[in-house]
C-alpha positions in Angstrom: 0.0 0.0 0.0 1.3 3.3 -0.8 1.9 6.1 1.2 -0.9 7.9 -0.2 -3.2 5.2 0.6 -2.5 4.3 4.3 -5.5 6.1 6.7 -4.4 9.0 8.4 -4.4 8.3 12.2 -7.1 10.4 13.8 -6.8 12.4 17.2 -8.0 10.5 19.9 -11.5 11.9 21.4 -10.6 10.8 24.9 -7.5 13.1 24.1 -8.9 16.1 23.5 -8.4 19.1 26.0 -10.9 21.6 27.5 -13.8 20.7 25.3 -16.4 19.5 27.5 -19.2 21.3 25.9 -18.3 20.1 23.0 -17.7 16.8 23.2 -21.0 16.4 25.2 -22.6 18.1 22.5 -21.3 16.0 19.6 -21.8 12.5 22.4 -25.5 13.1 22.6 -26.0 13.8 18.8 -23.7 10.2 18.5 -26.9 9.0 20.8 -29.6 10.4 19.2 -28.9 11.2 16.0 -32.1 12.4 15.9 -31.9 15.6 17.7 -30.8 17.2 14.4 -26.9 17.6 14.4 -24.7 20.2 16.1 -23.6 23.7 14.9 -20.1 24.6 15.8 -19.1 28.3 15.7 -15.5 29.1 16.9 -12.3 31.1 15.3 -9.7 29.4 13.2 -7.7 26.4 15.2 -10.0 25.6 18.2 -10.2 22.0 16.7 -13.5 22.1 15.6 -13.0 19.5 12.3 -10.6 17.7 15.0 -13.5 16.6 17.0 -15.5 15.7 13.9 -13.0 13.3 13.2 -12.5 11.6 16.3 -16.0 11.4 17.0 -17.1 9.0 13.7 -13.8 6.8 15.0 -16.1 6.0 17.7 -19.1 5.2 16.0 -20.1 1.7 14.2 -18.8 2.3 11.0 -16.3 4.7 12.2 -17.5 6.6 8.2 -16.5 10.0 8.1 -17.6 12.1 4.8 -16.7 15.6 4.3 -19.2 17.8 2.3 -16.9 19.8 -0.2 -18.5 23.6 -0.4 -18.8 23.2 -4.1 -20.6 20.0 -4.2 -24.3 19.7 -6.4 -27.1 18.9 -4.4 -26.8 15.4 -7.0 -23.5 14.9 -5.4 -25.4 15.4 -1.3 -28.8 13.5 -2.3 -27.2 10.9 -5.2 -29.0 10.5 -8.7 -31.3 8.2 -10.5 -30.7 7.0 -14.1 -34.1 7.6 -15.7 -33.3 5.3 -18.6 -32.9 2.6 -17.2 -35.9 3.0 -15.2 -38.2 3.4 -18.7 -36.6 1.0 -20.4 -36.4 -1.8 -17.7 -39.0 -0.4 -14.8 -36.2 -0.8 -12.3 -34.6 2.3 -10.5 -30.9 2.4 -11.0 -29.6 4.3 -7.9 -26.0 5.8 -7.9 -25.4 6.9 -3.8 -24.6 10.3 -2.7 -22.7 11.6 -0.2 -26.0 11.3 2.3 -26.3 7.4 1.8 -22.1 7.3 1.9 -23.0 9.0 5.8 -25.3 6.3 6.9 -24.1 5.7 10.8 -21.4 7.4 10.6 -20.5 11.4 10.4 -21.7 13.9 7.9 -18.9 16.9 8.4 -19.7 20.4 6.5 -17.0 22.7 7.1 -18.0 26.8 6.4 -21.8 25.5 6.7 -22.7 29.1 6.4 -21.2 29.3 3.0 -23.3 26.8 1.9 -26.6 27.8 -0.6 -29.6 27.4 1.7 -31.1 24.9 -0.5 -28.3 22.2 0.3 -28.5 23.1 3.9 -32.5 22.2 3.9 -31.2 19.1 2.4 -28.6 18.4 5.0 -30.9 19.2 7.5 -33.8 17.2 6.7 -32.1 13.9 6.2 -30.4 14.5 9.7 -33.8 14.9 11.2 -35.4 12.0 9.4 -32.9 10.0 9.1 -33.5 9.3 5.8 -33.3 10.2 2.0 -35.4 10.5 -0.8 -34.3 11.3 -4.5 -36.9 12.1 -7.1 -36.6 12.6 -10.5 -39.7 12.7 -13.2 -41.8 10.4 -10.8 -38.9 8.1 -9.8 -38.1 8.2 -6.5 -36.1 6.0 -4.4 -35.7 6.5 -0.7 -32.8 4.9 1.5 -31.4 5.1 5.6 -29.6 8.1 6.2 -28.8 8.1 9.9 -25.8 9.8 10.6 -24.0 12.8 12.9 -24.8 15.9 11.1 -21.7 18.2 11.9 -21.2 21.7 11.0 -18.7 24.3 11.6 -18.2 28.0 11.0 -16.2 30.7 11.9 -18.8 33.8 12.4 -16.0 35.9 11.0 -16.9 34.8 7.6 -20.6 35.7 7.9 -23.4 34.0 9.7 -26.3 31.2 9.1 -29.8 32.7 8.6 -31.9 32.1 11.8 -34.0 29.7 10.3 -31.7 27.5 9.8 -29.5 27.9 12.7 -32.7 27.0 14.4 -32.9 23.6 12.8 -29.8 22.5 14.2 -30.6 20.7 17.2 -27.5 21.7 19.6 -24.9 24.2 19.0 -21.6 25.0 20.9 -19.7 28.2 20.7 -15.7 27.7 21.0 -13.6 30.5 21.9 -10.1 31.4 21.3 -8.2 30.0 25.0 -5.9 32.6 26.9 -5.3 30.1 30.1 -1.1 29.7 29.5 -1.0 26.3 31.1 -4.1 24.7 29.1 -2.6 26.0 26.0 0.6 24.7 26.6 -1.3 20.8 27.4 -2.8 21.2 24.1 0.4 21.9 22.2 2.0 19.5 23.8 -0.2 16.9 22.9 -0.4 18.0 20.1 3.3 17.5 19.1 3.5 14.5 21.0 0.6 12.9 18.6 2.5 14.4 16.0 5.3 12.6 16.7 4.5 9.2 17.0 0.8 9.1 16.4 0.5 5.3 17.6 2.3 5.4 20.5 -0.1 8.7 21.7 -2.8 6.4 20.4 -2.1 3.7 22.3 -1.9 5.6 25.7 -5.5 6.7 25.3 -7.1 2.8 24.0 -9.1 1.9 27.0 -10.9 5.3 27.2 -11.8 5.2 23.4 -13.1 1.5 24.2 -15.2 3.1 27.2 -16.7 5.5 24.6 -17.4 3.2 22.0 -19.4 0.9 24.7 -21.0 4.1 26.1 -22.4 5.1 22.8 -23.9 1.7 22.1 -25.2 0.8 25.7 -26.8 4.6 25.8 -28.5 4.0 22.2 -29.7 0.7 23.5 -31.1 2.4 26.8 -32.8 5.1 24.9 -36.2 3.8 24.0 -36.7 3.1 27.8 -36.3 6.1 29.1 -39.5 8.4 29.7 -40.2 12.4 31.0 -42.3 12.4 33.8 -44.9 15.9 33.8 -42.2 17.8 35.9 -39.7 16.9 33.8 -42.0 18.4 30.7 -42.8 21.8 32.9 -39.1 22.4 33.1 -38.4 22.1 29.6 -41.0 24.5 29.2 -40.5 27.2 31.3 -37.2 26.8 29.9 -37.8 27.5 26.8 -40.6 30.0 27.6 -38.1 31.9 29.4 -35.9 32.3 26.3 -38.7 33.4 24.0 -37.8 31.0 21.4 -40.1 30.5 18.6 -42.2 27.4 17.9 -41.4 24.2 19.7 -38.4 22.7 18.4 -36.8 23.5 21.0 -39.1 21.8 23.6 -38.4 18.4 21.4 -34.6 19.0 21.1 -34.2 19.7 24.5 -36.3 16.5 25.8 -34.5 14.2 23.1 -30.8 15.5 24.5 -32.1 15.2 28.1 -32.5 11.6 27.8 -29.5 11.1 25.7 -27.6 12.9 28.3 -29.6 10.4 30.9 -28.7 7.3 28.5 -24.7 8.0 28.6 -24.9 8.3 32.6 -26.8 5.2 32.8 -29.7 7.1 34.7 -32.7 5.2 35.8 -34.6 8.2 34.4 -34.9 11.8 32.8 -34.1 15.0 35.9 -34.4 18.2 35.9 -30.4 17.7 35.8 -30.4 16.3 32.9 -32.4 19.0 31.2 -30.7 21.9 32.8 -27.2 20.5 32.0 -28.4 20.2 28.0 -30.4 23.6 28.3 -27.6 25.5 27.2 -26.5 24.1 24.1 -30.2 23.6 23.1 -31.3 27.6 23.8 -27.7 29.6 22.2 -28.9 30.1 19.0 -32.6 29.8 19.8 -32.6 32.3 22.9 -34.1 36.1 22.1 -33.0 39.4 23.4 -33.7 40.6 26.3 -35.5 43.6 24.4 -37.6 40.9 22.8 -38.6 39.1 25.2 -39.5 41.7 27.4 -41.9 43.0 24.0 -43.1 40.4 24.4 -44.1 40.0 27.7 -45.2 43.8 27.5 -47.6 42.6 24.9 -49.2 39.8 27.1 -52.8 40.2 28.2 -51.2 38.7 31.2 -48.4 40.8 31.7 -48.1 43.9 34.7 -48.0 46.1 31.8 -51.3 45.2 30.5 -53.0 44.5 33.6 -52.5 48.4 34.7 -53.2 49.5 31.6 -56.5 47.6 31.9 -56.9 49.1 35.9 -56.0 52.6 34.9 -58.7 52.9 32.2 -56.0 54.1 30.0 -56.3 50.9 27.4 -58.9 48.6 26.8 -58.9 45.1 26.9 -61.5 44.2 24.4 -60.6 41.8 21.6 -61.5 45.3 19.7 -59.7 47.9 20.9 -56.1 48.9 19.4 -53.5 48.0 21.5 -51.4 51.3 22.3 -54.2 54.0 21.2 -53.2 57.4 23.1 -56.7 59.1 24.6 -57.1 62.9 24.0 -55.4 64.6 26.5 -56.1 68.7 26.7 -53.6 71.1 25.0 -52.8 74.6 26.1 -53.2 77.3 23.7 -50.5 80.4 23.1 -51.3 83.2 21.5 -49.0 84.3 18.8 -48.8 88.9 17.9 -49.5 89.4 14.6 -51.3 86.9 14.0 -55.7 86.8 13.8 -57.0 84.1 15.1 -59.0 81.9 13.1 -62.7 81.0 14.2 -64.6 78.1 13.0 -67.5 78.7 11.1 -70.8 76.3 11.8 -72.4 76.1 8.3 -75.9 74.8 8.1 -76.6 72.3 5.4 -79.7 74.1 3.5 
């Protein structure tokens, strides 16, 4: 085998260094791949496709496809060859880079360079967890379970809100000004750099723990449950951010019990939740001026309730919110200038 064919060795995810939201974020989505895939944002070097990589070592398959920014959304989604399917009535399917993902990771570096269109794409099949390709009434639809990952550096512009929402978790890195931590992550950086194997081999019986902690938590999952308070958390939670819709209620109860699942919990807590709560809300939660809009708008709210004491607003489904009554108005004459009296004309 040649040089250029030997796989390159991958950093090992026990390994990495001051990442804990992180790799927690990208553990639960290995769970679950349901919740929808995690959005990275961080600065240049804070090992953001680094992770990627050592994550999909852990998982069945251990596939890890990268999503190239110029790729066609045939390339993502595969094709059909129509052809065939007149000529012989059987659907010819040639896989894409979705099918190519199936339990393993889906990595899209720069998502927010991406066109939105291939981003819908990415995000519905991570959702689903599967694929369909149609083409002049052909379809054909295949498994597409796999860790959607994407990174971007909010340098280089932003993800629209609508689809930042439909990531299910997202974890902001940040550039790390701690001397001693930096200097443990150079060093073992350099140190994997030098003899990858040997590094590699120091850190085996932790990647084994992980590998049998991802399969024993997927196992566990289905029998796991959210009792009412449990629900009322996630909630007010969620209320309390002002988030919009209820994707976030679903994310946040799915990561829960992944998070529950890992620890080998006899059930969902309120721990649970507010330990996931974090990376479920940051690019969900509102302003503070929003939310507090909002909450002036609320029939229920201290603002509306004195208004509705005071006389000075009604609360009838009728009346227009915000409406200013008369109030009186001083006059000031002005020299030089005749007033001007109204005239009552009668209609004849």
């Amino acid at each position: 085998m040649s040089e250029a064919n030997v796989p390159r060795a991958v950093f090992p995810f026990s390994a990495l260094i001051a990442q804990q939201s992180l790799q927690q974020a990208l553990l639960l989505a290995a769970v679950d791949p349901g919740i929808g895939g995690v959005l990275v944002s961080g600065p240049r070097g804070t090992a953001k496709s680094t992770a990627a990589r050592a994550l999909a070592e852990l998982l069945p398959e251990g596939q890890f496809v990268t999503l190239p920014l110029g790729a066609s959304e045939d390339r993502l989604i595969g094709t059909l060859d129509i052809e065939s399917a007149l000529r012989d009535a059987s659907v010819r399917f040639a896989p894409g880079l979705l099918a190519k993902a199936h339990r393993g990771v889906l990595y899209v570096d720069e998502v927010n360079l991406l066109t939105d269109g291939l981003v819908d794409v990415l995000l519905d099949a991570a959702a689903s967890g599967v694929n369909t390709v149609e083409r002049d009434g052909v379809s054909h639809t295949h498994d597409a379970r796999f860790v959607l990952i994407g990174t971007m550096n909010p340098e280089e512009g932003e993800l629209r809100p609508q689809l930042t929402d439909r990531f299910g978790l997202m974890v902001e890195l940040e550039n790390c000004f701690e001397p001693q931590i930096r200097q443990d992550i150079v060093k073992a950086r350099l140190a994997f750099d030098l003899d990858s194997l040997g590094f590699r081999s120091r850190y085996a019986v932790q990647q084994e723990e992980y590998v049998a902690r991802i399969r024993d938590a997927r196992l566990a999952l289905p029998c796991l449950s959210f009792d009412d308070a449990v629900h009322a958390h996630v909630s007010a939670l969620c209320i309390a951010a002002g988030v919009d819709g209820l994707r976030a209620d679903l994310v946040m109860l799915r990561a829960a019990r992944a998070l529950a699942a890992l620890e080998q919990a006899d059930a969902v807590t309120l721990a649970h939740v507010d330990n996931v709560a974090e990376s479920v809300l940051l690019h969900r939660r509102r302003s503070h001026e929003d939310a507090a809009q909002r909450q002036d708008i609320s029939p229920d709210s201290p603002a509306s309730q004195q208004a509705s004491s005071t006389g000075s607003a009604s609360t009838s489904p009728e009346s227009d919110f915000g409406y200013l009554p008369p109030e009186p108005t001083g006059i000031t004459h002005v020299k030089g200038v005749k007033s001007v009296i109204p005239l009552n004309i009668k209609k004849h």
